[in-house]
ZAKOL-130824 format. One record per residue: y, x, z of N, C-alpha, C, O in turn; residue number from 0. Coordinates in Angstrom, 3 decimals, padded with zeros to 6 digits. Each point is the difference from the previous one (the first is absolute). Last residue first. Layout:
<sites>
nY = Y; nX = X; nZ = Z; caY = Y; caX = X; caZ = Z; cY = Y; cX = X; cZ = Z; oY = Y; oX = X; oZ = Z; num = NUM;
...
</sites>
This chain:
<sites>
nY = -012.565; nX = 041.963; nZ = 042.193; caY = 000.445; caX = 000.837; caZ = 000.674; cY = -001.230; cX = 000.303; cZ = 000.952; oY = 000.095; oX = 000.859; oZ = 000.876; num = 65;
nY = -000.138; nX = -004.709; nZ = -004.020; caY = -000.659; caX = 001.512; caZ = -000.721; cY = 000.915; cX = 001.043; cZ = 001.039; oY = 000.188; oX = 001.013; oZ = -000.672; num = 64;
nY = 000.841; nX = -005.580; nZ = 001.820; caY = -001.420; caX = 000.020; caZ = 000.310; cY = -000.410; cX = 001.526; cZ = -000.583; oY = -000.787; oX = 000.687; oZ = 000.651; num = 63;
nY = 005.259; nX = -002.383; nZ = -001.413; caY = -000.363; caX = 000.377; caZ = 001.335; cY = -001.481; cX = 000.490; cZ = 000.334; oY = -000.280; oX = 000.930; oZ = 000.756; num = 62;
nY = 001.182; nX = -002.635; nZ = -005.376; caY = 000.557; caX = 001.768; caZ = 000.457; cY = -000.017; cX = -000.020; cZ = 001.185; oY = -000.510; oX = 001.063; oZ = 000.354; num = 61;
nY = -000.530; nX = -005.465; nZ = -001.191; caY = -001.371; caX = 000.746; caZ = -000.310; cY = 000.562; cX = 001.314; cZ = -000.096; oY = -000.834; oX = 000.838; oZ = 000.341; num = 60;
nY = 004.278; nX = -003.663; nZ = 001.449; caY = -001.047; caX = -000.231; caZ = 000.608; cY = -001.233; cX = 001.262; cZ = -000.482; oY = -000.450; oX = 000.880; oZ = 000.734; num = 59;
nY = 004.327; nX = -001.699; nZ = -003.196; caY = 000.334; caX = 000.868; caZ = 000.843; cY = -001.333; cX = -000.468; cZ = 001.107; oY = -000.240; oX = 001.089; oZ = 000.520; num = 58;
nY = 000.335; nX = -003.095; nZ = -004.707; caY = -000.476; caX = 001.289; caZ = -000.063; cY = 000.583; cX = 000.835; cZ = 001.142; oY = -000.221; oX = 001.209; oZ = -000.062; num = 57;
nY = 000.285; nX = -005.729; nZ = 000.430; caY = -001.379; caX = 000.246; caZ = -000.243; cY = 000.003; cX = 001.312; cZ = 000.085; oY = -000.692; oX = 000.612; oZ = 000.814; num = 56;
nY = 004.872; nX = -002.468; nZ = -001.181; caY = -000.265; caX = -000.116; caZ = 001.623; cY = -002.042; cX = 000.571; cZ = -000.010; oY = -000.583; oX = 000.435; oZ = 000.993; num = 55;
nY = 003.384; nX = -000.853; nZ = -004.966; caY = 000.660; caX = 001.487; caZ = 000.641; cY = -000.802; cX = -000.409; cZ = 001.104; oY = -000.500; oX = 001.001; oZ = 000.515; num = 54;
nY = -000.792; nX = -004.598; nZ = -002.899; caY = -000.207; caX = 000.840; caZ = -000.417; cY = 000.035; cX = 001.701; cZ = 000.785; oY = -000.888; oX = 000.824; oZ = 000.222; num = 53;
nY = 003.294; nX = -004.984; nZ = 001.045; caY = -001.208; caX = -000.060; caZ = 000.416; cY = -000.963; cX = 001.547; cZ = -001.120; oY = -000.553; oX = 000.840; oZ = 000.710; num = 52;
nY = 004.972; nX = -001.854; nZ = -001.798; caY = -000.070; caX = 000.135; caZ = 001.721; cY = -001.437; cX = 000.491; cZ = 000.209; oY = -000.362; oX = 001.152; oZ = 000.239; num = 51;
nY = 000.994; nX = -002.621; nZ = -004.106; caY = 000.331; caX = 001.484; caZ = -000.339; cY = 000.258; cX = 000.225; cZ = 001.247; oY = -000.019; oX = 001.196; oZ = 000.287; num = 50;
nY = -000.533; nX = -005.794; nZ = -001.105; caY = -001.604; caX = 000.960; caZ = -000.545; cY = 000.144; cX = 001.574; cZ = 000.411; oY = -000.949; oX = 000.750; oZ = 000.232; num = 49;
nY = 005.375; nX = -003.923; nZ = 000.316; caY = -002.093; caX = -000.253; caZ = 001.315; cY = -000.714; cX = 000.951; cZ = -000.534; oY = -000.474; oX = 000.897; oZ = 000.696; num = 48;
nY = 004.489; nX = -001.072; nZ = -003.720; caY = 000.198; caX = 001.256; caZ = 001.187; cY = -001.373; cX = -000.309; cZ = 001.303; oY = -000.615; oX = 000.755; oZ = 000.753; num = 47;
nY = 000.237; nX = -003.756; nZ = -004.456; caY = -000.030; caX = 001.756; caZ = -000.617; cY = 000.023; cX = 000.723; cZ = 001.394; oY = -000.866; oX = 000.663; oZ = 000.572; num = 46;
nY = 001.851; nX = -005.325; nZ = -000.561; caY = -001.681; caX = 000.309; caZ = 000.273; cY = -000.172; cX = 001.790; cZ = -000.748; oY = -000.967; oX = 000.761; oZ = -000.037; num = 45;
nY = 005.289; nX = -002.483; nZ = 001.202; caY = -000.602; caX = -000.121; caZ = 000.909; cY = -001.681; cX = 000.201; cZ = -000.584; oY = -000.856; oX = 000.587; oZ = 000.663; num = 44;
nY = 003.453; nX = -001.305; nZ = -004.447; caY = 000.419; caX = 001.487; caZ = 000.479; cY = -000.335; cX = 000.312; cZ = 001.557; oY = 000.015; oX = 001.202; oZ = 000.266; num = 43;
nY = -000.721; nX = -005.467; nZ = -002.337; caY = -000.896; caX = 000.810; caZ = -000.909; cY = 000.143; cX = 001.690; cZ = 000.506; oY = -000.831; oX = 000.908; oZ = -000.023; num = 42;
nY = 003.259; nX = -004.459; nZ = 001.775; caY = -001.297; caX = -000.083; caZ = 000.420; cY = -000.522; cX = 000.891; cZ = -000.730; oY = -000.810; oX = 000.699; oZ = 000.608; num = 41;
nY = 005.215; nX = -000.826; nZ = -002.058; caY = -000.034; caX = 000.167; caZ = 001.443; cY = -001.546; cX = 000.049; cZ = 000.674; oY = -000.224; oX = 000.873; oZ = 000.838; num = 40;
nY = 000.937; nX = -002.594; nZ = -005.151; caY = -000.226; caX = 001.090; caZ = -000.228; cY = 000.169; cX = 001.181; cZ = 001.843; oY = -000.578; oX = 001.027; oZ = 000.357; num = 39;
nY = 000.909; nX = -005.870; nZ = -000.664; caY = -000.864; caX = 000.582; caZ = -000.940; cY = -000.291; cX = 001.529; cZ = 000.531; oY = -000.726; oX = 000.493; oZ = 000.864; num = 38;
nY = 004.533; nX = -002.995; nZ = 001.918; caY = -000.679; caX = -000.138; caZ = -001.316; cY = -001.131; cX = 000.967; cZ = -000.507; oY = 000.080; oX = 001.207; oZ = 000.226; num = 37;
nY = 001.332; nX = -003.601; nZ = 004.680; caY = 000.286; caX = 000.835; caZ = -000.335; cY = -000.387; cX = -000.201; cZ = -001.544; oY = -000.740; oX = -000.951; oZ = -000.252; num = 36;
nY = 000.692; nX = -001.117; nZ = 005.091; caY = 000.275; caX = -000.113; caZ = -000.944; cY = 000.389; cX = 001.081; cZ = -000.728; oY = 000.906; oX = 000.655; oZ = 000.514; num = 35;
nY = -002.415; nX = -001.123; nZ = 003.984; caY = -001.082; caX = 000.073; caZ = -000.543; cY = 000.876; cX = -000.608; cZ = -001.440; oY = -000.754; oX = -000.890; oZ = -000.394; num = 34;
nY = 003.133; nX = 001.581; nZ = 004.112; caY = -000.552; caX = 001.027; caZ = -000.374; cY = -000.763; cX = -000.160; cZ = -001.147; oY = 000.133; oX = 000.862; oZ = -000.868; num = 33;
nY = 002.068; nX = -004.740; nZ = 002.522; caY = 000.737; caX = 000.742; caZ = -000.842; cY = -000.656; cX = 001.359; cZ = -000.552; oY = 000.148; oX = 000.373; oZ = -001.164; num = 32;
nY = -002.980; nX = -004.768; nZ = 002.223; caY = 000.769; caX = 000.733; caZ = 001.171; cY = 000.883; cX = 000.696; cZ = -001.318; oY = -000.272; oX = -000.214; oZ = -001.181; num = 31;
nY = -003.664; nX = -002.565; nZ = 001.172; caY = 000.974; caX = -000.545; caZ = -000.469; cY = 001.533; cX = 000.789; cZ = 000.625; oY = 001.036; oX = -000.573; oZ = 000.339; num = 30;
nY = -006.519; nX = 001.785; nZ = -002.478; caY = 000.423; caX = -000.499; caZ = 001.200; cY = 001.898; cX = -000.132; cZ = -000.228; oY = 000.588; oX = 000.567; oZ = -000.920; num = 29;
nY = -003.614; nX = 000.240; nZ = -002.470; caY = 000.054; caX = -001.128; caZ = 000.535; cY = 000.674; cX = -000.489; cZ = 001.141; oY = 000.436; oX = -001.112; oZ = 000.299; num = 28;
nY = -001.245; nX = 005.274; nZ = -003.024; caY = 000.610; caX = -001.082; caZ = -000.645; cY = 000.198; cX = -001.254; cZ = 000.542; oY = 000.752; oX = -000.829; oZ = -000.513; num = 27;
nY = -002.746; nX = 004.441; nZ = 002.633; caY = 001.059; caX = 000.067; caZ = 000.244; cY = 000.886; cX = -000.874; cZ = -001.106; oY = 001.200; oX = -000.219; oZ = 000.166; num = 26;
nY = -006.069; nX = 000.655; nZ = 000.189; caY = 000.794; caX = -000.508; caZ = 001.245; cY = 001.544; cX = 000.307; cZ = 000.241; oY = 000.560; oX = -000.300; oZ = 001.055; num = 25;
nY = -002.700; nX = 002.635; nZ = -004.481; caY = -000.372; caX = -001.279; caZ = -000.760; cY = 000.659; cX = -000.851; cZ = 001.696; oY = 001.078; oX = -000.584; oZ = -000.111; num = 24;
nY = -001.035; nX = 004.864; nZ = 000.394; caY = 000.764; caX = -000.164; caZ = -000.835; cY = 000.269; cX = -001.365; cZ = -000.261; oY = 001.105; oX = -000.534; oZ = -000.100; num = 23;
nY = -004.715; nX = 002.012; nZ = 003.101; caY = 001.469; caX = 000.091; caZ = 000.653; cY = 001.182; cX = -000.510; cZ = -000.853; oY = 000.905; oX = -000.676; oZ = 000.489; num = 22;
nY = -005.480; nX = 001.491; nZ = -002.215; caY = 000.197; caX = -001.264; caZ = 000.805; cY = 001.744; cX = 000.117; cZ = 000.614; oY = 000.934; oX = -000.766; oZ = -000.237; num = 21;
nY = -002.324; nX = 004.657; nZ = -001.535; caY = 000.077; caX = -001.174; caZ = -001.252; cY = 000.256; cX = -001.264; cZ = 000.770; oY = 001.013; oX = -000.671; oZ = -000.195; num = 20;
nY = -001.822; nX = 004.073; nZ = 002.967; caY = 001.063; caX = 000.694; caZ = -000.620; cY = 000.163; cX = -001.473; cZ = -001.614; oY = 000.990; oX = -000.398; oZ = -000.614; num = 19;
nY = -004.827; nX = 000.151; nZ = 003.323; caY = 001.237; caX = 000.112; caZ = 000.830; cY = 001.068; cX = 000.127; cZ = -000.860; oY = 000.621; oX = -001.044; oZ = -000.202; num = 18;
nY = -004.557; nX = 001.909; nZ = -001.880; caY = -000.172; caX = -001.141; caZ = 000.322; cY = 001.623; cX = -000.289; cZ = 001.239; oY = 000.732; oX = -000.924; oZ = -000.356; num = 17;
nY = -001.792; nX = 005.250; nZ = -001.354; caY = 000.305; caX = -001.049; caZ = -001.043; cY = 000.368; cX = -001.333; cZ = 000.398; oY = 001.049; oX = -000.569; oZ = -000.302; num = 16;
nY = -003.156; nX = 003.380; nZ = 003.878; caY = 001.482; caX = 000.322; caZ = -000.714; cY = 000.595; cX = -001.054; cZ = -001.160; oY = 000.864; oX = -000.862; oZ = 000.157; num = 15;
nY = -005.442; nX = 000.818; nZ = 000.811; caY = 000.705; caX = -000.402; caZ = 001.031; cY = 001.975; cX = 000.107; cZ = 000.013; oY = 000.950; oX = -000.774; oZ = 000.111; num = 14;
nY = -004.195; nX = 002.946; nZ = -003.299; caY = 000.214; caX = -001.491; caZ = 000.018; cY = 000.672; cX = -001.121; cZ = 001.227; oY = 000.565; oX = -001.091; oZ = -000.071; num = 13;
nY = -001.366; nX = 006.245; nZ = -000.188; caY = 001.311; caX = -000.337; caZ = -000.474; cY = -000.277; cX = -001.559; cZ = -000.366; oY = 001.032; oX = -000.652; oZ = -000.160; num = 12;
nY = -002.568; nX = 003.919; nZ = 004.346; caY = -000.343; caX = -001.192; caZ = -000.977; cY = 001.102; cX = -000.473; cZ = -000.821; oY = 000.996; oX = -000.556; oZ = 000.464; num = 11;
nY = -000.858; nX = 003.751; nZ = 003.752; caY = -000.157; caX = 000.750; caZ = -001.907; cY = -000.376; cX = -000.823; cZ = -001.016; oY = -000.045; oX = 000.369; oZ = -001.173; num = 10;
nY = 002.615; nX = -000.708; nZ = 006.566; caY = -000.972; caX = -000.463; caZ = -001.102; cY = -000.084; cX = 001.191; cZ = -000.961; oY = 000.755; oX = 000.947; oZ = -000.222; num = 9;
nY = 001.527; nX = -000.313; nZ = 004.196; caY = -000.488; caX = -001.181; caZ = 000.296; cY = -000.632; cX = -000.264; cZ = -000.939; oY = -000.966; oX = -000.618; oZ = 000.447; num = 8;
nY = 004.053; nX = 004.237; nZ = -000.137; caY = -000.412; caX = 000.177; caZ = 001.236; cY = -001.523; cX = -001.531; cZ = 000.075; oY = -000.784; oX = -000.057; oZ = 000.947; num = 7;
nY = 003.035; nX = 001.922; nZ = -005.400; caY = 000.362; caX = 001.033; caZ = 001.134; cY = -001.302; cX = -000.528; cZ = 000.929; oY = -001.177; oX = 000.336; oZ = -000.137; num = 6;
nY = 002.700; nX = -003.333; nZ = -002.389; caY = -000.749; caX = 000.426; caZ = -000.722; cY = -000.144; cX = 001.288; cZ = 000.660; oY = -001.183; oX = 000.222; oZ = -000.259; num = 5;
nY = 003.854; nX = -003.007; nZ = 002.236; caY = -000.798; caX = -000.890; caZ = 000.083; cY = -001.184; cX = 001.237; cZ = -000.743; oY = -001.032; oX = 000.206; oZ = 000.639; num = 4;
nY = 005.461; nX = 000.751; nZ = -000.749; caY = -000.570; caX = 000.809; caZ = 001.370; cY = -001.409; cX = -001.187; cZ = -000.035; oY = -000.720; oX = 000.320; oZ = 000.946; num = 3;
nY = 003.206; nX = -000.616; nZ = -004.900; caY = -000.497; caX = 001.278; caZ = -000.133; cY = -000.334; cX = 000.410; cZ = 001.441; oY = -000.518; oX = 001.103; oZ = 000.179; num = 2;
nY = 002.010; nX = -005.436; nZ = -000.844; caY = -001.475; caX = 000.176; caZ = -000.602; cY = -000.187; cX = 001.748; cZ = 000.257; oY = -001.051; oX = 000.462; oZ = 000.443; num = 1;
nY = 005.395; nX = -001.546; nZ = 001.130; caY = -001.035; caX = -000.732; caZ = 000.699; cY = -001.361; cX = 000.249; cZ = -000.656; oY = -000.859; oX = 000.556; oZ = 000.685; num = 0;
</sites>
């Protein structure tokens, strides 16, 4: 998902941040089964977000140098 967001829809990575952190922190709360998970589970969702969104930037700006 972030890497077609960073692709096709943004290049703002505060905006990113800001989602991708909020999402985490909303998921301690809300009271459902998905949204339980440990630590290090979040810590490894905000790695593989950055590195989505990242691959999704640099395949955007190599589209553009063709």
């Amino acid at each position: 998902m972030w890497g077609f967001i960073g692709r096709f829809i943004t290049t703002n990575w505060i905006l990113f941040t800001t989602l991708s952190v909020g999402w985490e922190i909303l998921e301690l709360y809300l009271p459902y089964e998905f949204a339980i998970e440990s630590t290090i589970n979040k810590i490894s969702d905000l790695i593989v977000n950055t590195v989505g969104f990242w691959i999704g930037l640099r395949l955007r700006y190599s589209s553009n140098q063709i």
